[in-house]
KOLMAR-533767 format. One record per residue: z, x, y of N, C-alpha, C in turn. Coordinates in steps of 0.1 Angstrom, whole numbers, padded with zeros to 4 digits, always signed. Each point is the difference from the previous one (the first is absolute). Example, Ala and Ser with C-alpha at 12.3 -4.5 7.8 and 13.67 -1.06 7.14 Angstrom:
BEGIN
+0078+0132-0057+0000-0009+0012+0000+0009+0012;-0007-0004+0011+0000+0009+0011+0008-0008+0011;
% end
This chain:
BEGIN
+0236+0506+0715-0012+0000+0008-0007-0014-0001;+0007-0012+0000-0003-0012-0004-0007-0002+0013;-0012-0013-0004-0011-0001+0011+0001-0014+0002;+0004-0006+0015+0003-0014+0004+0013-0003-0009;+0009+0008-0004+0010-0009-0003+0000-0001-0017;-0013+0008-0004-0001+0000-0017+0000+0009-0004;+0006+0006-0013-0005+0011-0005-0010-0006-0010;-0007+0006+0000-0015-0001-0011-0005+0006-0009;+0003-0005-0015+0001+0008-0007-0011-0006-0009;-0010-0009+0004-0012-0002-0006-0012+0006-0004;+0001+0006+0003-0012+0012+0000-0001+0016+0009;-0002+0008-0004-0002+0014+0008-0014-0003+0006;-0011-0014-0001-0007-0005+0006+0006-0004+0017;+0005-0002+0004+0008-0006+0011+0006+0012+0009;-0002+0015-0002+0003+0008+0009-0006-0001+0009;+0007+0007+0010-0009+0001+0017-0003+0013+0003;-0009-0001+0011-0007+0016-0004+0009+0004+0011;+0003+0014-0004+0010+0009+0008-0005+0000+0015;+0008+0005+0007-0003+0001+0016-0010+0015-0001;+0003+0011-0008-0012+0008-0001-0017-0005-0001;+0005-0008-0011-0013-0005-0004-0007-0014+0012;+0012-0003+0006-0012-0006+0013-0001+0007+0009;+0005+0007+0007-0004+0008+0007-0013+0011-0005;+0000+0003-0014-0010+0007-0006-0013-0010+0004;+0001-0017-0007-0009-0007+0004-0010-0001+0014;+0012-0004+0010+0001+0003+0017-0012+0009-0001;+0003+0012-0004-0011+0013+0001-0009-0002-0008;-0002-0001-0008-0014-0002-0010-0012+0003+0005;-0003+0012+0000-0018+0002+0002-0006-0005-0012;-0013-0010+0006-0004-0008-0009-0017+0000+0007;-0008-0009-0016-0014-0002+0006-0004-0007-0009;-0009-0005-0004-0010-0012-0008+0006+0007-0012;+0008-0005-0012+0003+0008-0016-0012-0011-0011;-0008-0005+0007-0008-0008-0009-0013+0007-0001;-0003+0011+0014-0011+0008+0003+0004+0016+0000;+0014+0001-0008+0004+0013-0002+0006+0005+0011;+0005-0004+0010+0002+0007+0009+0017-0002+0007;+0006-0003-0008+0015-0004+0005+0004+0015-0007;+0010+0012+0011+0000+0013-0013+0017-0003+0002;+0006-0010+0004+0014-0003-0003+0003-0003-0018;-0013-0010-0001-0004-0004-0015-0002+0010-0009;-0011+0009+0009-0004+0012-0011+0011+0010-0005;+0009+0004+0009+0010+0001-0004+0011-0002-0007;+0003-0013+0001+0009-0006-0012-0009-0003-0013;-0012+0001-0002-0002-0001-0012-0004+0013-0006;-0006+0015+0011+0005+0011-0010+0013+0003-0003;+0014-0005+0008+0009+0004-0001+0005-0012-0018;-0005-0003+0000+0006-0010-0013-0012+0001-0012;-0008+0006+0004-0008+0005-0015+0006+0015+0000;+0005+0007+0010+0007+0015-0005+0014-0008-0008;+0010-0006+0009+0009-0005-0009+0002-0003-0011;-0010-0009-0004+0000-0003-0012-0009+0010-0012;-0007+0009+0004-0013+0008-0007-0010-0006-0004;-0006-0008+0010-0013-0007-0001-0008+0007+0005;-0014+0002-0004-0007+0003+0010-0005-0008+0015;+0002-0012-0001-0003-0010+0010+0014-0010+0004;-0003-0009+0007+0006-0014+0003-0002-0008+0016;+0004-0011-0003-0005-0009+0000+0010-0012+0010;+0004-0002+0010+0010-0008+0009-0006-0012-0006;+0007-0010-0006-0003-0014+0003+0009-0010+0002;+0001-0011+0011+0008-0012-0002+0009+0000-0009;-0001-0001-0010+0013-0006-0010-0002+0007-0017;+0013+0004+0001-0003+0007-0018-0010-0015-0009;+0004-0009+0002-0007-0009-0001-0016-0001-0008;-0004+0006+0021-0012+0007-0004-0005+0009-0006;+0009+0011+0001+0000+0013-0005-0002+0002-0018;+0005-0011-0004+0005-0003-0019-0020-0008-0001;+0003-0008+0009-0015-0008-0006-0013+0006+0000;+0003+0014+0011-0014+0005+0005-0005+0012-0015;+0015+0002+0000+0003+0011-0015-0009-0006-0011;+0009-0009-0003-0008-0010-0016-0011-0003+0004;-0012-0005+0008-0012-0004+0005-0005+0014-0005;-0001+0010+0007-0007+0012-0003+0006+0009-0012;+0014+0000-0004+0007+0008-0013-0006-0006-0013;-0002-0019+0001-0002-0001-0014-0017-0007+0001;+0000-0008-0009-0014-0005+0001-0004-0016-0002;-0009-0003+0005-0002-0021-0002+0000-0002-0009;+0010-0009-0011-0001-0005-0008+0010+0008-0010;+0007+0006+0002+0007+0013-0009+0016-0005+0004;+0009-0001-0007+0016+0004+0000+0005+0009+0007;+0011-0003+0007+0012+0008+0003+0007-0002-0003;+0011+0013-0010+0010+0000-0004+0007+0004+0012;+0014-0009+0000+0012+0000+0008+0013-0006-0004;+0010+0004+0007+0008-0007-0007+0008-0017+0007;+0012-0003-0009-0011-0021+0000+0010+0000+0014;+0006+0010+0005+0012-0004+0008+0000+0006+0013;-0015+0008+0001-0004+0008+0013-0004-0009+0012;-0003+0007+0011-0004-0003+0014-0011-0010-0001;-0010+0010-0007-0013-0002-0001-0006-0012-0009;+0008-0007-0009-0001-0005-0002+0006-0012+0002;+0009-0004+0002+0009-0011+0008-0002-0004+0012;-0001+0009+0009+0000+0003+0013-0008+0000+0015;-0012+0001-0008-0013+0006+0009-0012-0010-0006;+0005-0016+0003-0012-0009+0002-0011+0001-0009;+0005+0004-0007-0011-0001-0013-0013+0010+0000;+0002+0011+0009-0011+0010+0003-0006+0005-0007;+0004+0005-0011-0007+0003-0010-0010-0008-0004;+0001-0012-0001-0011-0014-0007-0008+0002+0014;+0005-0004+0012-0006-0007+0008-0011+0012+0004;+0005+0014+0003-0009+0009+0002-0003+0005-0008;+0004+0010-0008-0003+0013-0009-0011-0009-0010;+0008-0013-0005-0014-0006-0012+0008+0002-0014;+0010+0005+0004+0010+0004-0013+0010-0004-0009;+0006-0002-0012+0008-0007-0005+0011+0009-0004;+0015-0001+0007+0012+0005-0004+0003-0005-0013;+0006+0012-0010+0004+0001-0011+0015+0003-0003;+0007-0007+0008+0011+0003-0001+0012+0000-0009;+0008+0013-0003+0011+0005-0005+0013-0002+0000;+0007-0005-0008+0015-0001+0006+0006+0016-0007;+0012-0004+0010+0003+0018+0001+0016+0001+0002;+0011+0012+0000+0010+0002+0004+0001+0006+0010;+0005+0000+0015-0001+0002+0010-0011+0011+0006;-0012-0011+0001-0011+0004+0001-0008+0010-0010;+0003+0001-0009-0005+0010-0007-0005-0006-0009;-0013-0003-0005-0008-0004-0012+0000+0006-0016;+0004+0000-0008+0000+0002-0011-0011+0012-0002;-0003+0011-0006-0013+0006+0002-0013-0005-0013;+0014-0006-0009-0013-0006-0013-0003-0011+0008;+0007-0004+0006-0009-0015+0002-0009+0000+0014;+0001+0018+0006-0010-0003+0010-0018+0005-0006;+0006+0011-0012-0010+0004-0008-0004-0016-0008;+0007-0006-0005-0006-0013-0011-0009-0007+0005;+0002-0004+0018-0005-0008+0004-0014+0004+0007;-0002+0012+0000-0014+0009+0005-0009-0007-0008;-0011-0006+0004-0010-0005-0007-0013+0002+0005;-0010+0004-0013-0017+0007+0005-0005-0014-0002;-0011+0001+0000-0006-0015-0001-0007+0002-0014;+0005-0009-0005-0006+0001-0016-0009-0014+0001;+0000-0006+0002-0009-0011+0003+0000-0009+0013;-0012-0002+0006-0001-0003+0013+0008-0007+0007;+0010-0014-0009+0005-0007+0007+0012+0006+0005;+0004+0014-0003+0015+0004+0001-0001+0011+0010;+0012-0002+0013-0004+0010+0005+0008+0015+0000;-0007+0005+0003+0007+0014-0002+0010+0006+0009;+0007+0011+0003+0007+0003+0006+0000+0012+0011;+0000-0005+0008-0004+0013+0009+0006+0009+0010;+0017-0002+0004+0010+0005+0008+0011-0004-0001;+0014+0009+0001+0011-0004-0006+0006+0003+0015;+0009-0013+0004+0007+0003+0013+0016+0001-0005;+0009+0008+0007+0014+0000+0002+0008-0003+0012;+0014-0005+0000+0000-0002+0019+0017+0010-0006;+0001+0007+0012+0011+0015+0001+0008+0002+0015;+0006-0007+0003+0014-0007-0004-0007-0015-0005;+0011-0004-0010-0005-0013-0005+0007-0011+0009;-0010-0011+0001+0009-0013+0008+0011-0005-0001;-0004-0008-0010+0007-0013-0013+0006+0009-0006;+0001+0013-0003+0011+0001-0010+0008+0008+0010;+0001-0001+0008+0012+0002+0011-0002+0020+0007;-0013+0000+0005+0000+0015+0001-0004+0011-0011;+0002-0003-0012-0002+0003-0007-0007+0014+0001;+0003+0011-0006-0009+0015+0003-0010+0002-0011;-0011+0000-0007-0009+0006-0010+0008+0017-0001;+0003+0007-0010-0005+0011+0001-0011+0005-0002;+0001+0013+0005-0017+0006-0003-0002+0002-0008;+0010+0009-0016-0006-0003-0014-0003-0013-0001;+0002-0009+0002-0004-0015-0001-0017+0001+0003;+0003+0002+0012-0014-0001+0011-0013+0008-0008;+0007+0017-0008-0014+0009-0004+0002-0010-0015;+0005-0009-0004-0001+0000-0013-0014-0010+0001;+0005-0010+0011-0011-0012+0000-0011+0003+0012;-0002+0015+0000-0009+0007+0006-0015+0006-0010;+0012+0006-0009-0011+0004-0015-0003-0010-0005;+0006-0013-0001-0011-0010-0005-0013-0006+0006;+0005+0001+0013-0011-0005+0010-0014+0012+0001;+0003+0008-0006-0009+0013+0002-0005-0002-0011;+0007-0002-0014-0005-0001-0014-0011-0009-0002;+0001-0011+0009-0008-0012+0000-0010-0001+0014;-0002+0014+0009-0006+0001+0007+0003-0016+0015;+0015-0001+0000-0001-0015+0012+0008+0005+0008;-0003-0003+0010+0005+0001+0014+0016-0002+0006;+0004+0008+0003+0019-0002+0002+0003-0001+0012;+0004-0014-0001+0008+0001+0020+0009+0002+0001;+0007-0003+0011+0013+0002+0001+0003-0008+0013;+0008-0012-0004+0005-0010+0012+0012+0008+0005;+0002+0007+0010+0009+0015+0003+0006-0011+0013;+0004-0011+0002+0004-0006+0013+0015+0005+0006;+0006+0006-0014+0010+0004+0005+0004+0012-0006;-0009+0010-0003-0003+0007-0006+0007+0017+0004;+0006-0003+0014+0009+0012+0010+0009-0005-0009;+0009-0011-0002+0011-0005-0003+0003+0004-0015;-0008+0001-0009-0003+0008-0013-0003+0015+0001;+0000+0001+0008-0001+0017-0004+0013+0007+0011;+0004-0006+0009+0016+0001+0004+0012-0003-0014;-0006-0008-0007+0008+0000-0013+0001+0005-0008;-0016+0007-0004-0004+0012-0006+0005+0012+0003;+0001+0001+0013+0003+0016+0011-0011+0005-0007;-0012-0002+0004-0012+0009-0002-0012-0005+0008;-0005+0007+0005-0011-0003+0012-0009-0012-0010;-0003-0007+0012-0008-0013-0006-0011+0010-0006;-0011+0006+0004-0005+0007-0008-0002-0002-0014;+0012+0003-0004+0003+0000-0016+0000-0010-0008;-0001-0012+0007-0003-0013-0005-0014+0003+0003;-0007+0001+0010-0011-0010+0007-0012+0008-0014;+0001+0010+0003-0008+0010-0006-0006-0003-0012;+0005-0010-0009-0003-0004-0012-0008-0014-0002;-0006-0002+0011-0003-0014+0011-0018+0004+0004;-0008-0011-0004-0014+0002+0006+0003-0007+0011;+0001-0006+0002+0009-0007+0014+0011-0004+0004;+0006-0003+0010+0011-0003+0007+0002-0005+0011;+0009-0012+0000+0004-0007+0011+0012+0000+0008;+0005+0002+0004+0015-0003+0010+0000-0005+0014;+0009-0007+0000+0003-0007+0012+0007+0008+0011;-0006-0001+0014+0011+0010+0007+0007-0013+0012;+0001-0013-0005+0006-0011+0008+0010-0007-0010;+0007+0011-0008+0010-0003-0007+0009+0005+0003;+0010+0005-0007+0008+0015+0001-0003+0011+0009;-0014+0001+0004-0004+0010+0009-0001-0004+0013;+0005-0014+0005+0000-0008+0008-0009+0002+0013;-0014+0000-0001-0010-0003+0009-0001-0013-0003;-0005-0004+0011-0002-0017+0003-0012-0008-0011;-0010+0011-0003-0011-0005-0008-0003+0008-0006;-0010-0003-0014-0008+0014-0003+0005+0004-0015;-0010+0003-0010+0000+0006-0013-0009+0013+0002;+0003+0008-0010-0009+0008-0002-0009+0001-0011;-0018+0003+0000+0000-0004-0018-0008+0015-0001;+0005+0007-0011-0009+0019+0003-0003+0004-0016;-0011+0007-0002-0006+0001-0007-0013+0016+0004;-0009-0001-0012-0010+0006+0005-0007-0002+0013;-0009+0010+0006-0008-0001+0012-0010-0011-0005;-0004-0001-0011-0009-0008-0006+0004-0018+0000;+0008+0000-0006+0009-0016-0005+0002-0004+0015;+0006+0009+0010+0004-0004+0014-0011-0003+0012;-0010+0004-0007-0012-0002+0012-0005-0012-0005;+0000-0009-0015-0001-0006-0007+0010-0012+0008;+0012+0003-0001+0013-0011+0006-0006-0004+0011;-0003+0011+0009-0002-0006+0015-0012-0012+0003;-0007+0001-0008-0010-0011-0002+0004-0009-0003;+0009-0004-0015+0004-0010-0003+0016-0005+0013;+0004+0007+0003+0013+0001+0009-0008-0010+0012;-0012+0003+0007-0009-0011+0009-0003-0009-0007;-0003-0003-0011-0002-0015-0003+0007-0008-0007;+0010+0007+0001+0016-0007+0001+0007-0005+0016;-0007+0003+0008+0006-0001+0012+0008+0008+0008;-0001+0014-0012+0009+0009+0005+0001+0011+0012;-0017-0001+0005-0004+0010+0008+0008-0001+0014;+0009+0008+0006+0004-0002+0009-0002+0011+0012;-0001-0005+0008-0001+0007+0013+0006+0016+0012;+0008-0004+0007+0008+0010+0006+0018+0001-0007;-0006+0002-0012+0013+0001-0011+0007+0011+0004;-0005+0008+0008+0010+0015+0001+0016-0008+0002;+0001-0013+0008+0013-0005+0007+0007-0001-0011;-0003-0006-0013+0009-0002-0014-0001+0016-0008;-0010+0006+0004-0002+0010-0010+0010+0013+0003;+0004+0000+0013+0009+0005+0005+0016+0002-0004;+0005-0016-0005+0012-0004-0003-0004+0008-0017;-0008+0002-0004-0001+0002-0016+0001+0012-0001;-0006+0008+0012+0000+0015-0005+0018+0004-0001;+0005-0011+0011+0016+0008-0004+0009-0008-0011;-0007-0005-0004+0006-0005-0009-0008+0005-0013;-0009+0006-0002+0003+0014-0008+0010+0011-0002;-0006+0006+0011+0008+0011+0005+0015-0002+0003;+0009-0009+0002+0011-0002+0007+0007-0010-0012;-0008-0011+0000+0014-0011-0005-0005+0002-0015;-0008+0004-0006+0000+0001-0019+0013+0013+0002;+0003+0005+0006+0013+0013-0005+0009-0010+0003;+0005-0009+0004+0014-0007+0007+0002-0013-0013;-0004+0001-0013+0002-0014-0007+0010+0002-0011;+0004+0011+0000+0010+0001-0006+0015-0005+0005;+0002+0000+0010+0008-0006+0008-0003-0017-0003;-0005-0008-0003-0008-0011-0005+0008-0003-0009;-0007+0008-0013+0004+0003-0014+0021+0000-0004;+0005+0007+0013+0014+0001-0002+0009-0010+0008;-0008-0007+0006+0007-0015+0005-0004-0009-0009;-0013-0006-0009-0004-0008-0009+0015+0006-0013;+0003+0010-0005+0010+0001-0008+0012-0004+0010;+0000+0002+0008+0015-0005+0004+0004-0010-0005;-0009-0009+0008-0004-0017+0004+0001-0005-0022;-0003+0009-0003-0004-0004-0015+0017-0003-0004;+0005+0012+0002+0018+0006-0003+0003-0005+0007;+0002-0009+0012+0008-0004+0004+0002-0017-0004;-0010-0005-0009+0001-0015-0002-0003+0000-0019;+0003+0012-0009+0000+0000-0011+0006-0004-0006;+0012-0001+0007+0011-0007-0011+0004-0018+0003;-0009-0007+0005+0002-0011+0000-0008-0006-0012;+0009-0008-0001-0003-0014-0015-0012-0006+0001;-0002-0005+0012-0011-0011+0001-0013+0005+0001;-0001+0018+0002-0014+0002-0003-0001+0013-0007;-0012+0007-0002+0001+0005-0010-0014+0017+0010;+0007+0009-0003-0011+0017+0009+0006+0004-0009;-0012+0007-0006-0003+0012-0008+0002+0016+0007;+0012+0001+0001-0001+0013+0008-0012+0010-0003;-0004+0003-0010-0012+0009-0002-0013-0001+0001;-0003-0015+0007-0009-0002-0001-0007+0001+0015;+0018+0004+0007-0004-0001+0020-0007+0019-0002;-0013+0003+0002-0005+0009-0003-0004+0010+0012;-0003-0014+0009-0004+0004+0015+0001-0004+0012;-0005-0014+0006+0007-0008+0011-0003-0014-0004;+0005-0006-0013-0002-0015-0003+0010-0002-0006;+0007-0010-0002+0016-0004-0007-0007-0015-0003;+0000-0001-0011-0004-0015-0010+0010-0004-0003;+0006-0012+0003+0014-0007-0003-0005-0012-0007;+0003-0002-0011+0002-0012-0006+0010-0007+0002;-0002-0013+0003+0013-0011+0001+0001-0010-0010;+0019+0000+0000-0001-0010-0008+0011-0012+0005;-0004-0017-0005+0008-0005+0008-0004-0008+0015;-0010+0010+0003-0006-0004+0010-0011+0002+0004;-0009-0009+0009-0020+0004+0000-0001+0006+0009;-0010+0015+0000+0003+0006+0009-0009-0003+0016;-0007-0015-0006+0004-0002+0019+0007-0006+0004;+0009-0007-0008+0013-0003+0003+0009+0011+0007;+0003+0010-0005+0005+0011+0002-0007+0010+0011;-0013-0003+0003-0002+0007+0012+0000-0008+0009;-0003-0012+0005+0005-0010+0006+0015+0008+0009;+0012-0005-0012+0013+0007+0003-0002+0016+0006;-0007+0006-0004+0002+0018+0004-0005-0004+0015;-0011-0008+0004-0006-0001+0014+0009-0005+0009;+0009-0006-0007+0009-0006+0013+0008+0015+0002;+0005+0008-0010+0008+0013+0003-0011+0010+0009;-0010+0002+0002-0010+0007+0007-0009+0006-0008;-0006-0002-0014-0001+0008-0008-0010-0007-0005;-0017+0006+0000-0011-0005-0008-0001+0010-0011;-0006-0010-0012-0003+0009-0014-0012-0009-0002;-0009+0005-0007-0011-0011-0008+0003-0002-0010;-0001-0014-0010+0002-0007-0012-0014+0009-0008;+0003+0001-0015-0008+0003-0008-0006-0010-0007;+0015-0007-0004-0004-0013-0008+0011-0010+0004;+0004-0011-0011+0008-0009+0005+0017+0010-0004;+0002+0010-0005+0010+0008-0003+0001+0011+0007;-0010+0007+0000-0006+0015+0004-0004+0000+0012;+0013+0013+0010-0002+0004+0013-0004+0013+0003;-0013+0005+0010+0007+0010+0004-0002+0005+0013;+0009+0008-0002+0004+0013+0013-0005+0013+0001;-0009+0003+0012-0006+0015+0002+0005+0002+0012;+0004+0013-0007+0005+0012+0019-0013+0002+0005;+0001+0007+0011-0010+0005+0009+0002+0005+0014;-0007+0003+0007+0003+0011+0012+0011-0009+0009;-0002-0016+0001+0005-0007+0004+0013-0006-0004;+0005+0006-0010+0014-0003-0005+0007+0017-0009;+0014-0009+0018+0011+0017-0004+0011-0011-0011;+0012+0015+0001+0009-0003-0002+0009-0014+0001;-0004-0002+0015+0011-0011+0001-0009-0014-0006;-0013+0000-0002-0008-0011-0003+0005-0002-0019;+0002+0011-0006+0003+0000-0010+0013-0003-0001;+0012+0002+0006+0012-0008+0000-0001-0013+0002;-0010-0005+0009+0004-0016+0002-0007-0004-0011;-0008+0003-0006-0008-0009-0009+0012+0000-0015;+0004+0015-0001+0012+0001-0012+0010-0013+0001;+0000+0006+0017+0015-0019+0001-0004-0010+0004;-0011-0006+0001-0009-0011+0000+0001-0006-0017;-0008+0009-0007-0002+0000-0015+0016-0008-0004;+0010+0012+0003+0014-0004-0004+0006-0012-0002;-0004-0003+0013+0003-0011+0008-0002-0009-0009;-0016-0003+0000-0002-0009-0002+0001-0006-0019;+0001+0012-0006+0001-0004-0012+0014+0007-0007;+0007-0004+0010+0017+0006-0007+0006-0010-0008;
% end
């Protein structure tokens, strides 16, 4: 299903929205969603606070915004967030935490995504004297980025649940790809989310709407967001037109990612046994394949894959990778296998 001549295997960011979903657009009953009155909107955000078992939520622009608006109202000015050192939220997202919330990340290193539990309990600090600040919200991100997809379990998730409760701080949940972990799980998102005072997911990933996160929570915390969400610039207008592409991308494309999940292993097994790089078969969890190279830099090496038809994003000067998505079948995953081949036989 290569697009202009490429298969694209950069991002599940780069999907196109289905012909349902423009046509859904096309139709869009819509009205002012900054004056409450777009019910295309109101719809997709009861349908994604039932989803996930929130009481509320929250359409905004960009998980982006959705992670910053969280930490602004989840933690407090002048207080720590614990995270871990290799998440979204902290690499990723312009420094939002400093620039808005007022907050300083405390960050964790971890084994594929997963923080240590002594060292997320070690690092919990009260204020014992003024200059030090204390701690006030512990974020996790579920699928993980950097470590290639990566799934949290949920004994994982309740373990560093009861600490956040023990110590009375606030638990998010960077959920951006968080359908894609619980298709790995085979258990209704639900059973993640639930353990979550908040939560974010993106539905312009994997769930391939054009735009759009979702952030859901209490009725309370969310009537809270929408305030801060405007003076972020987030207040938007006759949204029903995007809000439209999201409701089916609930309902419709979070069930189809498993098909995702079973091409990213292909793509994994089909280029494992070469010398010059190095996949962790167990580590392809869901739709991300991390290839280490050796021998050669990997924009060197994607340079070469571009001329075969084939985009990946560079991690580092060694580290590639590759995500399936609604936009890549079968045959997109053969050429990239004999691209790959090709080029490092």
């Amino acid at each position: 299903m290569g697009y202009k001549g490429f298969s694209d295997f950069r991002s599940d960011t780069v999907t196109r929205p289905t012909e349902e979903m423009r046509k859904a657009m096309y139709q869009a009953e819509v009205g002012d969603d900054v004056l409450g009155d777009d019910p295309t909107v109101q719809k997709l955000e009861e349908l994604a606070a039932e989803t996930v078992g929130k009481e509320a939520a929250l359409f905004v622009p960009s998980g982006t915004m959705g992670n910053t608006i969280a930490i602004k109202l989840g933690s407090k000015e002048g207080t720590e967030v614990i995270l871990e050192e290799k998440c979204h939220i902290y690499n990723f997202e312009a420094a939002n935490m400093a620039r808005y919330a007022g907050v300083m990340p405390r960050p964790i290193k971890s084994e594929n995504g997963q923080m240590p539990l002594e060292e997320i309990d070690r690092n919990i600090k009260t204020v014992l004297r003024e200059h030090i600040p204390g701690t006030s919200m512990i974020c996790l991100e579920n699928t993980h980025n950097y470590w290639g997809g990566a799934v949290l379990p949920v004994e994982y998730i309740m373990q560093v649940k009861a600490i956040a409760m023990e110590h009375n701080l606030h638990l998010h949940l960077d959920g951006a790809r968080v359908f894609n972990a619980s298709t790995a799980l085979n258990i209704d998102v639900k059973e993640i989310t639930k353990h979550f005072d908040t939560i974010m997911f993106c539905l312009s990933k994997g769930l391939c709407a054009p735009v759009g996160s979702i952030l859901a929570g209490s009725k309370e915390f969310i009537k809270k967001a929408r305030f801060v969400r405007k003076s972020l610039g987030g207040g938007m207008r006759q949204v029903g037109i995007l809000a439209a592409a999201g409701i089916i991308a609930i309902e419709k494309m979070s069930k189809r990612l498993e098909q995702d999940h079973i091409r990213a292993k292909k793509l994994a097994e089909g280029i494992a046994d070469l010398k010059k790089l190095k996949v962790d078969l167990n580590s392809v969890q869901t739709n991300f394949v991390m290839v280490e190279l050796e021998g050669i830099s990997s924009f060197e090496f994607l340079d070469e894959l571009k001329k075969e038809g084939v985009l990946a994003l560079p991690f580092s000067e060694t580290r590639v990778r590759f995500v399936t998505h609604n936009d890549i079948d079968d045959r997109d995953v053969e050429k990239a296998v004999k691209a790959i081949r090709k080029i490092l036989k």
